[in-house]
PyMOL Python script that loads the backbone (N, CA, C, O; Angstrom):
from pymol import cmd

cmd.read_pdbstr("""\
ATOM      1  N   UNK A   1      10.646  48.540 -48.365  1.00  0.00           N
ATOM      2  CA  UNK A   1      11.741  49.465 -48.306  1.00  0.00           C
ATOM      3  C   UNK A   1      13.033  48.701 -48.587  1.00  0.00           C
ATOM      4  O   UNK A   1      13.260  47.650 -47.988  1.00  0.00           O
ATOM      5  N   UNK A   2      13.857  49.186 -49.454  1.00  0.00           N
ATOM      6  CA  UNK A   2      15.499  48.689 -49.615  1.00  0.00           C
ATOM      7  C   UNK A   2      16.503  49.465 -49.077  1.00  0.00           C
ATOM      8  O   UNK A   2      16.651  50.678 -49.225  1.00  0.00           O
ATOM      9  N   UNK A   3      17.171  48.715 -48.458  1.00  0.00           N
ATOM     10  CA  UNK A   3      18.835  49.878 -48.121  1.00  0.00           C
ATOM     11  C   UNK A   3      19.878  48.940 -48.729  1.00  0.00           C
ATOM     12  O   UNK A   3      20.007  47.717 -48.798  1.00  0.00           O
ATOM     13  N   UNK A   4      20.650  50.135 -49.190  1.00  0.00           N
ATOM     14  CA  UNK A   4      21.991  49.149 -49.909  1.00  0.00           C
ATOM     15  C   UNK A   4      23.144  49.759 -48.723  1.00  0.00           C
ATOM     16  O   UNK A   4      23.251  50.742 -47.991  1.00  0.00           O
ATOM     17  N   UNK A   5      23.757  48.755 -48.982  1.00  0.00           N
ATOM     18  CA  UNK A   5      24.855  49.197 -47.699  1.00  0.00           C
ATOM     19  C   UNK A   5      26.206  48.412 -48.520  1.00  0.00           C
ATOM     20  O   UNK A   5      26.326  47.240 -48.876  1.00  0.00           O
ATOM     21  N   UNK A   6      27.275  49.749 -48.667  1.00  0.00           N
ATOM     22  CA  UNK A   6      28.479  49.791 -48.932  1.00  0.00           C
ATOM     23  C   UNK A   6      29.630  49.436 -47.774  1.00  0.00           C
ATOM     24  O   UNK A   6      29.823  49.938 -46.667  1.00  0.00           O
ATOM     25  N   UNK A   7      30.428  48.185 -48.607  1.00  0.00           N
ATOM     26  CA  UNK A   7      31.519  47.628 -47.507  1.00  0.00           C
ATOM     27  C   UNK A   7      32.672  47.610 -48.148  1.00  0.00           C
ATOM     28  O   UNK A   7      32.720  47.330 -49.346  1.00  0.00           O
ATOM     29  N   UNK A   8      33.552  47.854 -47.562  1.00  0.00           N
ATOM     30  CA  UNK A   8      35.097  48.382 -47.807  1.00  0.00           C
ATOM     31  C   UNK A   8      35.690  46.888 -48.025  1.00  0.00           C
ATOM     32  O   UNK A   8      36.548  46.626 -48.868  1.00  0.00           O
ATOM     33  N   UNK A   9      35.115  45.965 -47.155  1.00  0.00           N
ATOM     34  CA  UNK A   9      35.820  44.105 -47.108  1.00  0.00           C
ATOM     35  C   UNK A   9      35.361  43.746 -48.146  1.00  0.00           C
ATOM     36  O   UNK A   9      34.371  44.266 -48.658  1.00  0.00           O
ATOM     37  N   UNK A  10      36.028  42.761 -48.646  1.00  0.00           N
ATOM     38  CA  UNK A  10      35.891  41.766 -49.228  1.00  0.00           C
ATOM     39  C   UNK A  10      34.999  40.419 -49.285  1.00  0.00           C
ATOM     40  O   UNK A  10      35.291  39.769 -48.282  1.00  0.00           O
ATOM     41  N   UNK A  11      34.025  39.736 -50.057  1.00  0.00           N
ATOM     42  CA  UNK A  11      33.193  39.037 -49.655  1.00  0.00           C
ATOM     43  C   UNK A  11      34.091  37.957 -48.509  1.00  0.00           C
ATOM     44  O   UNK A  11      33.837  37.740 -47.324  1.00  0.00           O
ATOM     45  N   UNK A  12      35.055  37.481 -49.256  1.00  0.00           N
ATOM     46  CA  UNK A  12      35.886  36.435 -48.612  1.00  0.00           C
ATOM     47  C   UNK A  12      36.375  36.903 -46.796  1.00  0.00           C
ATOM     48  O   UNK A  12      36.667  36.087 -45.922  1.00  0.00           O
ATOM     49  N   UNK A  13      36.341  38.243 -46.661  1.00  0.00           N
ATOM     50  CA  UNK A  13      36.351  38.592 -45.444  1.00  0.00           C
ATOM     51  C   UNK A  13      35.293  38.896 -44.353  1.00  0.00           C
ATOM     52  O   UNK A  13      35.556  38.876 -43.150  1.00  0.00           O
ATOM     53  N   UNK A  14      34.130  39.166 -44.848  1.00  0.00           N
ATOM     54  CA  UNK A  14      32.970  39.524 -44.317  1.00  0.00           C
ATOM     55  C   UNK A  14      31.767  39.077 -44.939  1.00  0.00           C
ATOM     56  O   UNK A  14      31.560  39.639 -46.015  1.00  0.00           O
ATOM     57  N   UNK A  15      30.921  38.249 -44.598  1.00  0.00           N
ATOM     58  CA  UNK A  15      29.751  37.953 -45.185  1.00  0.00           C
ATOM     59  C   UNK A  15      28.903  38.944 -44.971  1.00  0.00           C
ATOM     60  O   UNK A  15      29.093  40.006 -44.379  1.00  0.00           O
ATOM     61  N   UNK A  16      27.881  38.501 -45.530  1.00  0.00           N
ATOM     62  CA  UNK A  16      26.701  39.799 -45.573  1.00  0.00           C
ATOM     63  C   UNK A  16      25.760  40.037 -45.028  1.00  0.00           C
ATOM     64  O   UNK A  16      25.034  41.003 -45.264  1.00  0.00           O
ATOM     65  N   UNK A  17      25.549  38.989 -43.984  1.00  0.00           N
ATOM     66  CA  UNK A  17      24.879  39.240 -43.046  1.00  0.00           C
ATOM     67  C   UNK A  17      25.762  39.450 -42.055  1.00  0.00           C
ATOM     68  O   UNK A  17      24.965  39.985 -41.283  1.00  0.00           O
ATOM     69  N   UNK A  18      26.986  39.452 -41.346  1.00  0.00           N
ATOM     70  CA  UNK A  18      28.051  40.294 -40.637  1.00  0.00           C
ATOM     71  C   UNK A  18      28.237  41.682 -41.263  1.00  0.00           C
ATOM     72  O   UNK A  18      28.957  42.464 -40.641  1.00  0.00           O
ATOM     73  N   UNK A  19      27.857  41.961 -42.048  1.00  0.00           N
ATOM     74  CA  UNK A  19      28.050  43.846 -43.050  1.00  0.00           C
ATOM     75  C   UNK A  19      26.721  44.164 -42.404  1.00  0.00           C
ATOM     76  O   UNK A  19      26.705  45.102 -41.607  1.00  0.00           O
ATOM     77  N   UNK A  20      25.629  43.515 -42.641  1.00  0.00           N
ATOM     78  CA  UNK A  20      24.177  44.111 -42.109  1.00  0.00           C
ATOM     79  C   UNK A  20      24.629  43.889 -40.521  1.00  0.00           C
ATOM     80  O   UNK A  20      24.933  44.968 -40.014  1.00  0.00           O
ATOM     81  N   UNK A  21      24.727  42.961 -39.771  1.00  0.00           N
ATOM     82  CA  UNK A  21      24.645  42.986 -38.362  1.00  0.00           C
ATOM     83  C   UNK A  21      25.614  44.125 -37.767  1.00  0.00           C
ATOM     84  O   UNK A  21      25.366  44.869 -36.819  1.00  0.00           O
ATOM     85  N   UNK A  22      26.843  44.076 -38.600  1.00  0.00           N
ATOM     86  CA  UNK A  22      27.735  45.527 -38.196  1.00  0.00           C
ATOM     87  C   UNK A  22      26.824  46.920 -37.814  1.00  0.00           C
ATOM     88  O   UNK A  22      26.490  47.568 -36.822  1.00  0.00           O
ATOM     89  N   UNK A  23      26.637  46.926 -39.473  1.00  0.00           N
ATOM     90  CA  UNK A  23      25.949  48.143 -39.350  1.00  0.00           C
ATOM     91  C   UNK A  23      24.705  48.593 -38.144  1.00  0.00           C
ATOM     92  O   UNK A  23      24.698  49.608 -37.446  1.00  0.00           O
ATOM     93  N   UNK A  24      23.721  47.508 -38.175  1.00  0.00           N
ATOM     94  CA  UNK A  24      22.924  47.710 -37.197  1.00  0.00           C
ATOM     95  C   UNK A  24      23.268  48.142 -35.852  1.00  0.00           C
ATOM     96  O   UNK A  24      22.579  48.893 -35.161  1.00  0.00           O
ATOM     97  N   UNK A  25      24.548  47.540 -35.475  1.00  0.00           N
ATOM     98  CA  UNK A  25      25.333  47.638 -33.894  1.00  0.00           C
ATOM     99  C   UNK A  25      25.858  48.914 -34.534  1.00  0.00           C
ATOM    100  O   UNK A  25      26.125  49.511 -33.491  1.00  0.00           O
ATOM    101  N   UNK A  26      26.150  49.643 -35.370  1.00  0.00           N
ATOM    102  CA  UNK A  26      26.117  51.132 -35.213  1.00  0.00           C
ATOM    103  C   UNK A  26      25.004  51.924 -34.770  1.00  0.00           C
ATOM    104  O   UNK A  26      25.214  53.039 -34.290  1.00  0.00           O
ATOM    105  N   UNK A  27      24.061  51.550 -34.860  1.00  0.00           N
ATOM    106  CA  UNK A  27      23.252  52.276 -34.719  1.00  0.00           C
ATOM    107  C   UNK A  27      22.651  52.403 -32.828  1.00  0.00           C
ATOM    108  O   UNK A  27      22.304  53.329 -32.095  1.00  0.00           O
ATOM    109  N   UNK A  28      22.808  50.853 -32.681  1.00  0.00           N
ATOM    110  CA  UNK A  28      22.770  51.035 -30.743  1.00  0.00           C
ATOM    111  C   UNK A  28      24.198  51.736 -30.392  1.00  0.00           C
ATOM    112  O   UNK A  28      24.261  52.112 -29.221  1.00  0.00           O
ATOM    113  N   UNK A  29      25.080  51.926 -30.995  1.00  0.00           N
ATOM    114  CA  UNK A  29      26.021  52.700 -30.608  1.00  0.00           C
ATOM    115  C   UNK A  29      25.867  53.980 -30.276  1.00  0.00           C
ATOM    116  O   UNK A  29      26.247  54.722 -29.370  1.00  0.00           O
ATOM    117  N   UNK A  30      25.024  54.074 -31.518  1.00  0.00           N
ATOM    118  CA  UNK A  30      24.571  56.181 -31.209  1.00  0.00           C
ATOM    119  C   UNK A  30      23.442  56.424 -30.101  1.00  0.00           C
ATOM    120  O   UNK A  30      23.153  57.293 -29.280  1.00  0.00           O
ATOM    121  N   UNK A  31      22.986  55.243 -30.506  1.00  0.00           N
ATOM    122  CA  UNK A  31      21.717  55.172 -29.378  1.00  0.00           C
ATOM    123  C   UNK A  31      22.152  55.338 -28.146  1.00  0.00           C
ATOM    124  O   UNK A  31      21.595  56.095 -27.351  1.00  0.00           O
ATOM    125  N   UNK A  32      23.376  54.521 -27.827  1.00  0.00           N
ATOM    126  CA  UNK A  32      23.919  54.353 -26.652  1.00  0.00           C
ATOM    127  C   UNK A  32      24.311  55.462 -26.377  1.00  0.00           C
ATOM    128  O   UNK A  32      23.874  55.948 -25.334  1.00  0.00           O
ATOM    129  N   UNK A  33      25.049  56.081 -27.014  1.00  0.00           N
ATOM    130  CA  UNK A  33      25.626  57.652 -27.121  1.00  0.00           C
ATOM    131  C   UNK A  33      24.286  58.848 -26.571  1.00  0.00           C
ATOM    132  O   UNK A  33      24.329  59.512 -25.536  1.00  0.00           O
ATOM    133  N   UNK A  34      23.561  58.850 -27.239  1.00  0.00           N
ATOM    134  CA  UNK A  34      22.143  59.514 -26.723  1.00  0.00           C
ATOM    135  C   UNK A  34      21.959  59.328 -25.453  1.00  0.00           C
ATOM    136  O   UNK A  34      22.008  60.085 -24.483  1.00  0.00           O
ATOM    137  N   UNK A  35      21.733  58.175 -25.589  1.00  0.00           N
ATOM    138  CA  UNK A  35      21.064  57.837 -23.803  1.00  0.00           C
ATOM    139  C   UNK A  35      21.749  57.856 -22.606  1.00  0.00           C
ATOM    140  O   UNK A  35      21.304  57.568 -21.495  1.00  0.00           O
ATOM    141  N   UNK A  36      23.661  58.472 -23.116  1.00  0.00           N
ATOM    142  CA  UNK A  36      24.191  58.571 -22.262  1.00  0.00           C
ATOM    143  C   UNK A  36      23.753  60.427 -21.860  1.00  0.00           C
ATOM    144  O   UNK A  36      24.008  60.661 -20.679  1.00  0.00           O
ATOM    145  N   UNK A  37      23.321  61.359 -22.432  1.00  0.00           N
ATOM    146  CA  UNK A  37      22.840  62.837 -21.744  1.00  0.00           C
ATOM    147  C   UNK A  37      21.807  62.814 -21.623  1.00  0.00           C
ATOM    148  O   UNK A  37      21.407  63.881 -21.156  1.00  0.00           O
ATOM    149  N   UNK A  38      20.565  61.675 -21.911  1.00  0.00           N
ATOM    150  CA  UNK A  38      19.210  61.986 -21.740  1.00  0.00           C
ATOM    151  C   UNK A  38      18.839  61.014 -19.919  1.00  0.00           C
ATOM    152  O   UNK A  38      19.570  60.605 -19.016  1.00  0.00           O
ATOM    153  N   UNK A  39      17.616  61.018 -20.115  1.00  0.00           N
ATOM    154  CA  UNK A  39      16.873  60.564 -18.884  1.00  0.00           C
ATOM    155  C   UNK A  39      17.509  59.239 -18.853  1.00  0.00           C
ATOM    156  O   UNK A  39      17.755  58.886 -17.700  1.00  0.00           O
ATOM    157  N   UNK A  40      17.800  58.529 -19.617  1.00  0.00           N
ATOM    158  CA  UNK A  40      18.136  57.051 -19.208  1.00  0.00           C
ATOM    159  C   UNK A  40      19.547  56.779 -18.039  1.00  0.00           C
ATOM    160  O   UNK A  40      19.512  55.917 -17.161  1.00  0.00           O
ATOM    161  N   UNK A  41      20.545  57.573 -18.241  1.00  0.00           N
ATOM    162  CA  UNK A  41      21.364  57.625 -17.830  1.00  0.00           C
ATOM    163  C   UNK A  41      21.847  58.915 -16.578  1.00  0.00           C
ATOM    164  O   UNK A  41      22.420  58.785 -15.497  1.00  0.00           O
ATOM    165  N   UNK A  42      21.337  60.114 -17.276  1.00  0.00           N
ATOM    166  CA  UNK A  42      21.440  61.309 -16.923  1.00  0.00           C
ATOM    167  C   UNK A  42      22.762  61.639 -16.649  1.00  0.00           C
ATOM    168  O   UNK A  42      22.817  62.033 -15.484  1.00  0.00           O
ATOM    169  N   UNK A  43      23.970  61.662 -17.240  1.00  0.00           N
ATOM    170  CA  UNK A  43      24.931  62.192 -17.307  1.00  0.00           C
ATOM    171  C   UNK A  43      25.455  63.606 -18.124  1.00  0.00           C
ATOM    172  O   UNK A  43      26.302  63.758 -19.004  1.00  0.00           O
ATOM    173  N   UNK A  44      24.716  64.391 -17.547  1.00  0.00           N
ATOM    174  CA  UNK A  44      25.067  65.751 -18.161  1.00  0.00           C
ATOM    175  C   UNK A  44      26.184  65.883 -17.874  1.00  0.00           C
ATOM    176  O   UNK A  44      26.935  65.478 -16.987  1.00  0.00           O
ATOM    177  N   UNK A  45      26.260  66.766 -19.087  1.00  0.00           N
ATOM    178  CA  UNK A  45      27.759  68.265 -18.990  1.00  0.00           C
ATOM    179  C   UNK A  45      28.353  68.464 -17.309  1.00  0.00           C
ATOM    180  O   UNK A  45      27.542  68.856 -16.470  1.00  0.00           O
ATOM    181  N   UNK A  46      29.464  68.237 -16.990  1.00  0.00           N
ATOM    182  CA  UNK A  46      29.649  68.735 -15.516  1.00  0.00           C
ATOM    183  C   UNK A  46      30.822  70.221 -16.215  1.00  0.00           C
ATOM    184  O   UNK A  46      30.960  71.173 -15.446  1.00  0.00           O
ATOM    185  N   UNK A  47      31.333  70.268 -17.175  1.00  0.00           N
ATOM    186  CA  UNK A  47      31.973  71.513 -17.251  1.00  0.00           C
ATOM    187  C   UNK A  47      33.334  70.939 -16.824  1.00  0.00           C
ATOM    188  O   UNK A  47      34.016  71.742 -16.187  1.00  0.00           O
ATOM    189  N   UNK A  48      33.721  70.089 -16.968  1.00  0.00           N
ATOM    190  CA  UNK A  48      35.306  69.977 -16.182  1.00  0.00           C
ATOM    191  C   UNK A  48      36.393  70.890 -16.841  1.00  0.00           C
ATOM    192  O   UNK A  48      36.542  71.163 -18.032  1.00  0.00           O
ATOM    193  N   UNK A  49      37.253  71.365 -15.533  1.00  0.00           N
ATOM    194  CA  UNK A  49      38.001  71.977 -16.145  1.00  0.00           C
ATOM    195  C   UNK A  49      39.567  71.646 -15.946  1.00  0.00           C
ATOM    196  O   UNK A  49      40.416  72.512 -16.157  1.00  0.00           O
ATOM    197  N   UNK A  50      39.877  70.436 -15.558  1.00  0.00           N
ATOM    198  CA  UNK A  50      41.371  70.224 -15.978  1.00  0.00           C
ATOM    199  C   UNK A  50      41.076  69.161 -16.639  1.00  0.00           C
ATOM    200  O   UNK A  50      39.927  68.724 -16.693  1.00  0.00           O
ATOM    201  N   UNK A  51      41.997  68.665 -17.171  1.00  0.00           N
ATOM    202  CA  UNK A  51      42.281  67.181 -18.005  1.00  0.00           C
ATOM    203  C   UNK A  51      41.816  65.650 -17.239  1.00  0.00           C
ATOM    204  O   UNK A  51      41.331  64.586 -17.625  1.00  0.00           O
ATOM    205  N   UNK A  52      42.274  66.235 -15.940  1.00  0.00           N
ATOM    206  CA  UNK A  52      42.232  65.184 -14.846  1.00  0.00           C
ATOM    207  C   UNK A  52      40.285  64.637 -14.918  1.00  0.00           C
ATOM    208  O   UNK A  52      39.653  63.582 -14.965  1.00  0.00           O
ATOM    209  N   UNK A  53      40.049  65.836 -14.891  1.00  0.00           N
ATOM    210  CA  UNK A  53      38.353  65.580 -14.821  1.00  0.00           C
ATOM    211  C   UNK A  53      37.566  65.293 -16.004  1.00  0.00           C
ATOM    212  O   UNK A  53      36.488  64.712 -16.130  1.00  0.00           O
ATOM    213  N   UNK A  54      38.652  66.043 -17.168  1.00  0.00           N
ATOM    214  CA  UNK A  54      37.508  65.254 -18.758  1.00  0.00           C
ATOM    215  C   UNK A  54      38.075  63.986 -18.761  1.00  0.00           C
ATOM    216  O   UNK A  54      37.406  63.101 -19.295  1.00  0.00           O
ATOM    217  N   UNK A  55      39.497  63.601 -18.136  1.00  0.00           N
ATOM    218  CA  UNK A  55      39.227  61.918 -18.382  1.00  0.00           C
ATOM    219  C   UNK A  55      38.259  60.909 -17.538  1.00  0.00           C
ATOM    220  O   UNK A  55      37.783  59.823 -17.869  1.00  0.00           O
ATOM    221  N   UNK A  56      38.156  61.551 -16.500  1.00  0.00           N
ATOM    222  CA  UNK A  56      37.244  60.689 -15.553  1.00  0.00           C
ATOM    223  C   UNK A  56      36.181  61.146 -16.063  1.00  0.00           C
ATOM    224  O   UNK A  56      35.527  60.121 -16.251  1.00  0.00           O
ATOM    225  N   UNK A  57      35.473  62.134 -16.468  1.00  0.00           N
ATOM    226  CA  UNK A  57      34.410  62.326 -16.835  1.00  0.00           C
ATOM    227  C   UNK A  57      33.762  61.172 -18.321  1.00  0.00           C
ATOM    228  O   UNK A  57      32.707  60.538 -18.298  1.00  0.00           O
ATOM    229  N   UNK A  58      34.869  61.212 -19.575  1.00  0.00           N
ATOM    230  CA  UNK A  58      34.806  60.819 -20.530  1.00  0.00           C
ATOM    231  C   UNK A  58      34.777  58.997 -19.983  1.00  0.00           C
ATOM    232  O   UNK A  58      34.049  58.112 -20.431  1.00  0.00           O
ATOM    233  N   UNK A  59      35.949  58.877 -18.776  1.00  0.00           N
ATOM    234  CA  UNK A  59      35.539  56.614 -18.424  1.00  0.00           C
ATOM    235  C   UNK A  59      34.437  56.872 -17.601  1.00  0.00           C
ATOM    236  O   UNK A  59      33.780  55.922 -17.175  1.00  0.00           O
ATOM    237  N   UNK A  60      34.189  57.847 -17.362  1.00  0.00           N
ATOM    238  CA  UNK A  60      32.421  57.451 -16.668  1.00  0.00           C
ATOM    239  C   UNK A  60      31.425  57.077 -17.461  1.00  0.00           C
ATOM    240  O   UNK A  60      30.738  56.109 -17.136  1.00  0.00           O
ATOM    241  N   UNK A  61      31.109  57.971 -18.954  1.00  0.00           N
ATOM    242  CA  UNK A  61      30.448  57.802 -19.975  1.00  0.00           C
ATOM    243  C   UNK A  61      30.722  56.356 -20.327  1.00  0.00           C
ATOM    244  O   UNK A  61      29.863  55.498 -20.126  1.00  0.00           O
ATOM    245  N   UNK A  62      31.928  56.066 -20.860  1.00  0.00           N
ATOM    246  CA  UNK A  62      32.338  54.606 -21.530  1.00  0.00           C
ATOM    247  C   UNK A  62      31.952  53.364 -20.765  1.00  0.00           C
ATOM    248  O   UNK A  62      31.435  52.399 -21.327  1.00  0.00           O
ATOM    249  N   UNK A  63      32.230  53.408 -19.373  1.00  0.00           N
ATOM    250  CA  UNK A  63      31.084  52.902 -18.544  1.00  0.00           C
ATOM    251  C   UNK A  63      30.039  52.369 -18.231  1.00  0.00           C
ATOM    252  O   UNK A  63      29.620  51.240 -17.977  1.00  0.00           O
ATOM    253  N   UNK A  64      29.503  53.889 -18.321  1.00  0.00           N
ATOM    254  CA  UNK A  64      27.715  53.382 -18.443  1.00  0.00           C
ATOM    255  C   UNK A  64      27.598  52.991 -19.919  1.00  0.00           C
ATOM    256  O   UNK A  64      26.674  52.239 -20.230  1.00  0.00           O
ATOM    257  N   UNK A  65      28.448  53.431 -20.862  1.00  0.00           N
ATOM    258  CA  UNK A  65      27.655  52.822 -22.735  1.00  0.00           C
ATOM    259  C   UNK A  65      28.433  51.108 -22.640  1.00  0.00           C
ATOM    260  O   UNK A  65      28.181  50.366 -23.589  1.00  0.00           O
ATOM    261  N   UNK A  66      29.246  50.616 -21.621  1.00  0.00           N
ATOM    262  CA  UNK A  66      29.322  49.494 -21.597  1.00  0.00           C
ATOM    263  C   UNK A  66      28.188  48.921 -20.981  1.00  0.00           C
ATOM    264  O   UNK A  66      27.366  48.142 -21.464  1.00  0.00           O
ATOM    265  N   UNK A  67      28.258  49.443 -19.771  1.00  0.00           N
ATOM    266  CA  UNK A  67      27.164  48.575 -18.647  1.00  0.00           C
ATOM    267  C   UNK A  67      25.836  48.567 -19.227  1.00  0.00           C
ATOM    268  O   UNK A  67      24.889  48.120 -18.579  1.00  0.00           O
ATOM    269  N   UNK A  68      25.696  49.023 -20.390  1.00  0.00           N
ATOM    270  CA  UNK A  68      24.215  49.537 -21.140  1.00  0.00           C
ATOM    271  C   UNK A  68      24.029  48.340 -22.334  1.00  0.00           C
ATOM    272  O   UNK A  68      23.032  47.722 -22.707  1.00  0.00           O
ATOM    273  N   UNK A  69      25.623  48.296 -22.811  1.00  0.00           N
ATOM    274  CA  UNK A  69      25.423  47.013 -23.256  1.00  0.00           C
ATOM    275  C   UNK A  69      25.361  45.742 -23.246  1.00  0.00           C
ATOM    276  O   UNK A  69      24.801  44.846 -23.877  1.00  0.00           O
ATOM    277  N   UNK A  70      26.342  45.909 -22.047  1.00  0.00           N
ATOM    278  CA  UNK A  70      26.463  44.755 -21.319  1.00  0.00           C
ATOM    279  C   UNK A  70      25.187  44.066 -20.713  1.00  0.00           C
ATOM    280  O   UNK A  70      25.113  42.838 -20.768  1.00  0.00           O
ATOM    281  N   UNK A  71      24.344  44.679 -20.232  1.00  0.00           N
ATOM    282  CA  UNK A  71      23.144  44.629 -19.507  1.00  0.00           C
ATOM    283  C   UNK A  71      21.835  44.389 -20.917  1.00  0.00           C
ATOM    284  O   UNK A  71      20.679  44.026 -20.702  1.00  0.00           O
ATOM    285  N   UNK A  72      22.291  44.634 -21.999  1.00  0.00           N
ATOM    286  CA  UNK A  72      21.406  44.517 -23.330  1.00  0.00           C
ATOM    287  C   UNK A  72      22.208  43.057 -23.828  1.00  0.00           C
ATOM    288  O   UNK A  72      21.893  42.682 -24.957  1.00  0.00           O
ATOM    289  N   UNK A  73      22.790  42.564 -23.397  1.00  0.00           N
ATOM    290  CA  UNK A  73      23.251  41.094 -23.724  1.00  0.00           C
ATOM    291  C   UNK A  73      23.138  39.814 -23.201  1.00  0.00           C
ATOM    292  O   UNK A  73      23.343  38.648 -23.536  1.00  0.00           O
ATOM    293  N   UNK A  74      22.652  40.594 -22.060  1.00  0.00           N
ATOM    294  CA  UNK A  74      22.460  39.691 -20.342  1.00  0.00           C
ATOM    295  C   UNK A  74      20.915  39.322 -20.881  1.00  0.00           C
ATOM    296  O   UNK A  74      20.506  38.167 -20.996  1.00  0.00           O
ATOM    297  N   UNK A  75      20.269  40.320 -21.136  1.00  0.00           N
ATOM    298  CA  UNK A  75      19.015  40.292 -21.271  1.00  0.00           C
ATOM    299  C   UNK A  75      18.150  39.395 -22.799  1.00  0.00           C
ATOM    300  O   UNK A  75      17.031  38.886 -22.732  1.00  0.00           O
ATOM    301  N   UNK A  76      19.078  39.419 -24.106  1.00  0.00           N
ATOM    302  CA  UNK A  76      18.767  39.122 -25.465  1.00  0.00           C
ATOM    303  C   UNK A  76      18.039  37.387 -25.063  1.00  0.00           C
ATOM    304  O   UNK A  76      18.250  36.573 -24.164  1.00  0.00           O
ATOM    305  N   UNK A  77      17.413  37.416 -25.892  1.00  0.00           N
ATOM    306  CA  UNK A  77      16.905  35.928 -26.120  1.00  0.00           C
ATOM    307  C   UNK A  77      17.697  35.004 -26.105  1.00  0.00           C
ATOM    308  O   UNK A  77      17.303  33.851 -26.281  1.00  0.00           O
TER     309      UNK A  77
END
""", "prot")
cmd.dss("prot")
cmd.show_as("cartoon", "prot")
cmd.util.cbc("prot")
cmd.orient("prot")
């Protein structure tokens, strides 16, 4: 299988295995994103309804997609 992957930098700014490793860390990003409403995390919808509560709601999420990574770095080879 081939993937071509389009970069906005410049060789002199980004090598190409930093363009592939980027991209890949997009992808635990979404992952991370997922696993913040599914079973891993379980942070459903609470419905907030002032501002006060979608921001605490929204640094709770950011949070756990840190502590998720953070804890996936602790752990790497």
């Amino acid at each position: 299988m081939l993937y071509v992957i389009r970069a906005t930098m410049a060789p002199e700014q980004m090598t190409t295995a930093k363009v592939v490793a980027t991209y890949k860390s997009l992808a635990r990003v979404g992952r991370d994103f997922g696993s913040l409403k599914s079973i891993d995390l379980d942070l459903r919808p609470i419905h907030p309804w002032t501002e006060t509560r979608v921001r605490a709601h929204v640094f709770i999420c950011m949070l756990a997609s840190y502590l998720t990574w953070h804890l996936r770095q602790a752990g790497a080879p």
